[in-house]
Structures are given as C-alpha cells and as structure tokens.
N, C-alpha and C positions, 0 to 999 in steps of 0.2 A: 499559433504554436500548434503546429501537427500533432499530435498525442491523446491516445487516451486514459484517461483517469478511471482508475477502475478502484471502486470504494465499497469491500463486503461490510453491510449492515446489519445490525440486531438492535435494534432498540435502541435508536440512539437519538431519537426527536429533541434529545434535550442540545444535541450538541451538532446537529447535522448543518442547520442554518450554521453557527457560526464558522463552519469547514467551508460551506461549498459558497459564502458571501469572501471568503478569501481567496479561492480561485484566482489566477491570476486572469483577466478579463479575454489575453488572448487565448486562451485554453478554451474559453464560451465560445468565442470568434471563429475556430478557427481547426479547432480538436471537436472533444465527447468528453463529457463527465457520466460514466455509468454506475450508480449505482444496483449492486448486487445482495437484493436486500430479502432478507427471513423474518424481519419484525413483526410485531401485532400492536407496534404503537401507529404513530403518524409519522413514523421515519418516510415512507415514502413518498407521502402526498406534501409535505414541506421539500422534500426533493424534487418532484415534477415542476412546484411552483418554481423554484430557479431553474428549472429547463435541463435538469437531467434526464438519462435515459432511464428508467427503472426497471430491472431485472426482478422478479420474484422469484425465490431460488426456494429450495424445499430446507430444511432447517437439519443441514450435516457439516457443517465445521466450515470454518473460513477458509482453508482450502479447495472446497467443493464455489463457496461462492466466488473465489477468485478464478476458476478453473473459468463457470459459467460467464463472469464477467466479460474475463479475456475471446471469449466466444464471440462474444455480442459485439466487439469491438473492432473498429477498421482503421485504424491508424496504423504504423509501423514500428512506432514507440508505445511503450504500457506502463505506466507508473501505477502502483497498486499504494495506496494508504489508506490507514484508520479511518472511519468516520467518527472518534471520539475526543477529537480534537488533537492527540497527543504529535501528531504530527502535523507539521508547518505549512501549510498549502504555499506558503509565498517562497520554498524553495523547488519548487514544481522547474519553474527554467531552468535553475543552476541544475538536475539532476537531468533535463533535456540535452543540454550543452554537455554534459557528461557524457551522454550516452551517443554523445561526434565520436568522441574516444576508446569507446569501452561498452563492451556486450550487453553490463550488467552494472547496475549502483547500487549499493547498498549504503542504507543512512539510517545512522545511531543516532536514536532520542538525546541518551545522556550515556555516554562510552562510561562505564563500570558502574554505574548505579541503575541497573536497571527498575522498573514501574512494573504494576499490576500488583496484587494481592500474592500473599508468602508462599505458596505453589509457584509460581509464575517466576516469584524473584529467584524462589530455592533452584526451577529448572533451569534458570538462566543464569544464575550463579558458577552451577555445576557445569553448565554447558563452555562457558566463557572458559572457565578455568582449563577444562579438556580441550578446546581451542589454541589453550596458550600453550600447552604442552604437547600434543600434537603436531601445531604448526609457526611455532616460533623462530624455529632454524631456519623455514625457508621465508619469513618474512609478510606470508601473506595472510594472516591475522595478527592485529597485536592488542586490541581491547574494545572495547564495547559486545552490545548485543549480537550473537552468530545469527539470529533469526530474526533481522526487524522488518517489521509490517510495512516499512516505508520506504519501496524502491523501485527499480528502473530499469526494464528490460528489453530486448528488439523483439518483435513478432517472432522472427524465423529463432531467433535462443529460444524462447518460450514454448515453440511448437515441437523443436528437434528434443527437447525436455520429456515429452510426452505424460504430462501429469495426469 
C-alpha cells in the first residue's frame, strides 16, 4: 500500500506500540510510517524499533509537526492520525481506497460525541453546531467532528494548500 503515515507525537510511549503494531502490514511493505515527534518520553525509540521514520520536530502545535511530517514524506497519498490510539489504524485501506475517488477523507471518531477534555469538547461543540448551520443547505457537513486528526489527502491537495 503506497502511502505514507504521517503520526505528530508528544508523549505518547504509553500508547505508540499499540498504534504502529496495528498498521496494516502492507503500509511496512510497501509505504512509510513517519512519525513527527516533540516528546521527552520514549515515544520515539519504541517508534524506530517498529521501523518508522522519526522526525524530531521543535515543540509548536500539531500543525507544525504535520506540516514537517508531510515534508519528509514520498508517497502520493498522506494519511495524518493520532498517535494516542483514538484513531483505528486498521481503517488506513479503506480511507486509501477513498482517496481513488476523492482529494480529501475526513474520518470522525464518534459523529456528535466528540473526546479530549471540556476545552476540546466545548470548541468542538461550538464548532459542529456553526458547521451545521452554515453548511446544512448545501449538504456538505451534516455531523461529527469539522476538525478530525484522522484523514487522507494527495500530495499535490496538500502542497497547493500551502500550510
């Protein structure tokens, strides 16, 4: 499976093994698993042992380590998720096969119940709800998370993006 995985880290030793041991094996085969890591745990050295790439990125928001990821990255597909398990490694294909059809995937944890701590939920409460009222007429939001960490996009979307 062409693609690469691009995974911003902060401290996530507790939960990195059990993300990158879910890989789908042809993604090892066949892609890149990068992680894009600011930790001061053992997020990276538990990362190297399953054979990803590791970035050390300077510690400025998971925007900047996804920016640095997709850098380091040679495939043509780019799937960006969590490294704290919240998202599914073993839908990595189905969001590959997606992206035969379509620029961009976006994939919701739990469509209306979003996770993280009462900051997190309140902004993505608010956010959802301005989503639906915004863009309900035309169809192209109708629930879950507007901003999730777990999705799927082509080199040339990502570059003309210019983040």
């Amino acid at each position: 499976m062409e693609v690469s995985v691009i995974i911003p880290t902060l401290n996530e030793e507790i939960s990195i093994a059990n993300v990158l041991s879910r890989i789908p094996r042809a993604v090892w085969e066949h892609g890149e698993v990068i992680i894009a890591d600011s930790s001061t745990d053992r997020t990276p050295i538990i990362a190297r042992r399953f054979g990803a790439k590791v970035i050390r990125v300077p510690r400025r928001g998971k925007g900047y380590a996804m920016r640095i990821g997709a850098q380091y990255a040679t495939m043509d597909k780019l799937i960006f998720m969590d490294g704290d398990g919240q998202d599914p490694p073993e839908y990595i294909p189905l969001i590959v096969k997606a992206l035969d059809h379509f620029d961009v995937v976006l994939c919701a944890r739990h469509p209306g119940h979003p996770a993280g701590d009462f900051i997190q939920r309140l902004i993505s409460y608010v956010s959802m709800n301005l989503m639906r009222i915004f863009f309900s007429r035309t169809h192209f939001y109708t629930r879950g998370d507007p901003l999730p960490g777990f999705r799927g996009i082509h080199r040339d979307i990502w570059e003309k993006m210019n983040l």
